[in-house]
N, C-alpha and C positions, 0 to 999 in steps of 0.2 A: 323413577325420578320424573317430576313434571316438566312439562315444557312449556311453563310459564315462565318467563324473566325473572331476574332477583329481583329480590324488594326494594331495594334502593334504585334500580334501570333510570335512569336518567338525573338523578341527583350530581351534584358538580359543587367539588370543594376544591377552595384554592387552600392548600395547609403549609404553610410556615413552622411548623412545629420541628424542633428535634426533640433529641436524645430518646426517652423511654414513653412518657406519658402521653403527647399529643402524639404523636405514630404511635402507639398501641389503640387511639380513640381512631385512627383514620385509618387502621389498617382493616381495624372490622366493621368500620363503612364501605371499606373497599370489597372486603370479602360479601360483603351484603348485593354489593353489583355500581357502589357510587362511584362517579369516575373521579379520580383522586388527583391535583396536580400539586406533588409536593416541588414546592422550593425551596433550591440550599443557595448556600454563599456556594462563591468558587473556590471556596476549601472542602464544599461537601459537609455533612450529616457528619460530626463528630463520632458517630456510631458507627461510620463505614471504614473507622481506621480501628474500631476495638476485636479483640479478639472471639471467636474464631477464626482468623485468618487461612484462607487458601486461596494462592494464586493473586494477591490484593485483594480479594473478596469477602468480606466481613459476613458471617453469617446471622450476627446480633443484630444488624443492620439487615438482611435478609428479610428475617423472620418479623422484623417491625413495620416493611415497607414495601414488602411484596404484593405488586395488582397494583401498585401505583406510579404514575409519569414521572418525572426528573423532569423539573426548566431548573438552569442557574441564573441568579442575577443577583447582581452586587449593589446591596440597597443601599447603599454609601452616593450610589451614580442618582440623578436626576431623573434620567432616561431609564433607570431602572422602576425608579418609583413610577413614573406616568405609565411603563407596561402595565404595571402590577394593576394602576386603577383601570387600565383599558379590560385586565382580566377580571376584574370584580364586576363588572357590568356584568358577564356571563354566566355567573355561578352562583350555587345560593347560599352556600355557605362559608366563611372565614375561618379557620382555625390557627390558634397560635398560643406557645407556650415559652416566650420571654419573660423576662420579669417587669412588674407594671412599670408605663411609662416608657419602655423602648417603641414600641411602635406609634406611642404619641409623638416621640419624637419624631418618626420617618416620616409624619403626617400619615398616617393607615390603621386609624385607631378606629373603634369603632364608629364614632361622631360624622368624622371624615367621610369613613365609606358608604355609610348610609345616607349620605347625600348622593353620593355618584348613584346607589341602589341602594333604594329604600327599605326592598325585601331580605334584602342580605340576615340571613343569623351568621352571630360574631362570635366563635366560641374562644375564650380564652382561660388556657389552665396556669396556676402558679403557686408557689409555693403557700402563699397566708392567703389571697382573694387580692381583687382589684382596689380595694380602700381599707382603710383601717390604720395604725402606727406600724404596723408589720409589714404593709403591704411591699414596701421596697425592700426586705429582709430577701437577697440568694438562698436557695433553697436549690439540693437534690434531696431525693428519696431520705437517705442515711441520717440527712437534718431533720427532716421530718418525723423519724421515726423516734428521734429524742427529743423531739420539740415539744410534741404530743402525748408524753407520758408512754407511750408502745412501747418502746424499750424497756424502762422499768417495768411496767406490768409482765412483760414477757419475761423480768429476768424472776419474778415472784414464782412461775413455775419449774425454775430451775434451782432444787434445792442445796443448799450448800455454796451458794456462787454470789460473790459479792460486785464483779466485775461486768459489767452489760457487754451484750452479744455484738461480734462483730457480723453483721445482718449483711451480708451481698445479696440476698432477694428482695426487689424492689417492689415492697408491695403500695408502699404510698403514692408509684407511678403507675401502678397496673388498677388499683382501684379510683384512685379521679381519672384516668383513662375513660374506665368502662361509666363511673358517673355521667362523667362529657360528653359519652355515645349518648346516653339516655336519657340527659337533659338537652343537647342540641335536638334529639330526633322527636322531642314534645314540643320543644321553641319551632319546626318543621311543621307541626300537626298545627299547630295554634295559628300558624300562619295561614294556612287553607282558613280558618276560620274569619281573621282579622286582614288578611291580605298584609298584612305589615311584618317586616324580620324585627330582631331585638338581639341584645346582646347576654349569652350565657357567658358568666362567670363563675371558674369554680376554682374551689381551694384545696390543694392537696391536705391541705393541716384539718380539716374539716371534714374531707374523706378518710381520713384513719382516726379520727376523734368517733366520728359515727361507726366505726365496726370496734371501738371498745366497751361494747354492751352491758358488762359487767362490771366495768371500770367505772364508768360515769355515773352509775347509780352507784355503788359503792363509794364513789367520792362525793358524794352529798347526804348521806344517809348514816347515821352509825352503825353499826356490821360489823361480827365479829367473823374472823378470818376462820378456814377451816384448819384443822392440825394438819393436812398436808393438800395439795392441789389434788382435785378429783379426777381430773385428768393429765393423766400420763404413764411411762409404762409399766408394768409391771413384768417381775421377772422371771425367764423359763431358763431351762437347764443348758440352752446355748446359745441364750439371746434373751432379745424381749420381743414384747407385744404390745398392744396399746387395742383397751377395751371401752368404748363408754356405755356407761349403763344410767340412761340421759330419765326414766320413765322406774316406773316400778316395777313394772312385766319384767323387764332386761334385768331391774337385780334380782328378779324373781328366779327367770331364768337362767341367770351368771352361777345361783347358789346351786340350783340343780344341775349344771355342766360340771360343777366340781365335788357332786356328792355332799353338799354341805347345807340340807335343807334346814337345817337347824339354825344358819345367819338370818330367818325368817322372824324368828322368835328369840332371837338374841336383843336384848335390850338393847346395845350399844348400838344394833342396826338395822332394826325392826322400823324405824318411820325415819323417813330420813332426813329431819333436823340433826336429830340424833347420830346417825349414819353419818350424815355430812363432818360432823364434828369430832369424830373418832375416827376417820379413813385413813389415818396410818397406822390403829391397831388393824383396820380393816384388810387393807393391804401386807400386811405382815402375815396376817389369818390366810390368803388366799394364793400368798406366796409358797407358804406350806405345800399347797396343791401345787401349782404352776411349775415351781423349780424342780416340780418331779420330773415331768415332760419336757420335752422337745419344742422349739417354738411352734413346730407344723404337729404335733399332737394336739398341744396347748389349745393353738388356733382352730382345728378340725373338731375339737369337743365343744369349745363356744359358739363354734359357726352350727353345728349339730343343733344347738337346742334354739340357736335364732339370736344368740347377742352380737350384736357388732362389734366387730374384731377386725385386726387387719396384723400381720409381721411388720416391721421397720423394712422396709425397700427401698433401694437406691433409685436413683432414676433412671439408671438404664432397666433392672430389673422391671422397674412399673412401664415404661414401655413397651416389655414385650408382654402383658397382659393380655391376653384374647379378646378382653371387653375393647382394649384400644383399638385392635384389627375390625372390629365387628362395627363399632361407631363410626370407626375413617376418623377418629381421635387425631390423627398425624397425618398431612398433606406434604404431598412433595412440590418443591420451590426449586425456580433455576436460575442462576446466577451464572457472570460469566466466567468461573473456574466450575460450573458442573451442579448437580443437584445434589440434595438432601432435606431431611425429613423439618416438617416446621407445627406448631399445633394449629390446629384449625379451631373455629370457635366453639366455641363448649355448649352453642344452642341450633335446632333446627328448626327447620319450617316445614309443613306438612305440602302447602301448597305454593312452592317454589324453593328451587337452589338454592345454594352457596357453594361459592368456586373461591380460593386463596390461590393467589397467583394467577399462575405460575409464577410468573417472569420478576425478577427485580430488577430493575432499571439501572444500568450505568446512569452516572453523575453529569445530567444534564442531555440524557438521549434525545429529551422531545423540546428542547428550546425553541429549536428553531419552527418545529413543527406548530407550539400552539403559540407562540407569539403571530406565526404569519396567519393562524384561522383567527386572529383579534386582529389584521389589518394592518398590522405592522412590515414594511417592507425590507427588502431582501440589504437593502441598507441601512437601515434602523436594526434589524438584526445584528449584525456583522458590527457595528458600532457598541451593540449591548454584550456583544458574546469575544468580544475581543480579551 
């Protein structure tokens, strides 16, 4: 490990954000080494009342906001608002994920504070973007997910099912999340160049429009669908598997894991226009083989010749992977009813750390602390924190 500082060492965000999206973008600024001052109302991060619960200790709220400060203050108050601009002098970044227009109301828009500091980047996430006829549409994840066509597309690989999924994995907040990361931290770079901050804008409906690759070129193009989805599982004699064979080596090599060098020179899936448009004879052909085996033969004969393959794993199962232990995939976090396991970021650096956490902050540990390093006194406090 070096002992050079994280990459982020000295960056300063003041972040406003709940629930999923902004804490997922600010926690792995945190984890990068940025000092994070998240602010809640004096109800607290609606995520620190969701379950996992032990002890009052929300673990969902843990794993979103651990490595970073707690101030409370009640932006309803006056005195609330003037902290807030006293703290924006000091930082260089704003993050916030209301829906447009609430923080023009509190006066703390972007406009605003780039008066008080100029250099400020202003990230703000939200359902549709900052303009447009949508832009006032409430949005979580789950709206998103059927806003954008995701749903439907997702329910096209589920054959037989006329009813769309009910989706508790919030990808529409983990991916503008991680956009947010990587468009504030170029609006960062830009500024070394221009000396000037600006305001990032992103949209979650626009972040899960961009990862439906196939969708969007299939809804502007005529395209014929194939006779079954080319990925998904196929089945063994006490379970299934899930193969993709993305290249022509892989179905090269799928047909020789299964003794069936002859689907080479089988017309139906010898080129794969062809292939592609017969894959439920395809899959019937291969189920022959597969449902002879065990899922862990099945998988052990494919992984043998080099196709990608994987069993269906639960997620406790995939946590205990070796790969996980070997990476430090899982970092431990402490909160005040005790520790447990949280994921760490999914990227390194060769020539400096990453640290997640530990610590998650009780709801409003460091108020008094960084109010009083912005100048505010021991009674301006005690009037805000009342």
């Amino acid at each position: 490990m070096t002992d050079q500082p994280r990459p982020l060492h000295g960056l300063r965000i003041l972040d406003f954000s709940t629930t999923i999206a902004g804490p997922h973008c600010s926690r792995l600024l945190a984890d990068m080494g940025a000092d994070v001052i998240k602010v809640e109302s004096p109800e607290g991060d609606l995520m620190r009342s969701r379950p996992v619960q032990r002890d009052g200790a929300g673990t969902m709220f843990g794993q979103l906001n651990a490595g970073k400060r707690s101030i409370v203050l009640d932006l309803k108050k006056p005195e609330a608002i003037a902290a807030v601009k006293k703290l924006v002098k000091t930082v260089d970044i704003v993050l916030e994920n209301y829906r447009p227009g609430v923080m023009k109301r509190l006066g703390l828009d972007y406009p605003e504070l780039a008066k008080i500091n100029p250099k400020i980047i202003y990230g703000a996430i939200s359902g549709y973007g900052q303009t447009g006829p949508a832009a006032g549409r409430p949005a979580y994840a789950p709206v998103i997910h059927a806003s954008t066509g995701y749903d439907m597309a997702h329910l096209f690989y589920q054959q037989g099912r006329e009813r769309p999924d009910n989706c508790g994995i919030f990808v529409a907040d983990y991916a503008s999340g991680a956009y947010a990361m990587g468009a504030i931290l170029a609006a960062v770079h830009q500024r070394h160049v221009t000396g000037k901050g600006q305001m990032v804008d992103v949209s979650m409906f626009e972040a899960l429009v961009g990862m439906l690759l196939g969708e969007v070129n299939r809804a502007q193009f005529d395209f014929e669908m194939p006779s079954r989805p080319m990925y998904g599982p196929v089945e063994a004699k006490d379970g299934y598997v899930m193969l993709a064979t993305a290249s022509e080596r892989t179905f090269q090599d799928m047909a020789t894991a299964a003794g069936r060098r002859d689907w080479l020179s089988d017309s139906r899936f010898e080129k794969y226009a062809d292939r592609r448009m017969n894959w439920d004879q395809f899959v019937d052909e291969f189920e022959r083989w597969s449902k002879t085996l065990t899922v862990k033969e099945c998988v052990a004969a494919l992984e043998k010749h080099g196709v990608p393959c994987s069993p269906y794993l639960t997620v406790t199962e995939a946590l205990k992977d070796p790969q996980v232990a070997h990476r430090g995939s899982l970092c431990t976090i402490e909160d005040s009813a005790g520790s447990y396991k949280s994921p760490a970021p999914p990227f390194r650096f060769s020539g400096s750390p990453l640290q997640s956490g530990p610590k998650v902050s009780k709801l409003g540990e460091h108020t008094r602390s960084v109010l009083a390093d912005v100048g505010l006194s021991p009674a301006e406090i005690d009037a805000l924190t009342k």
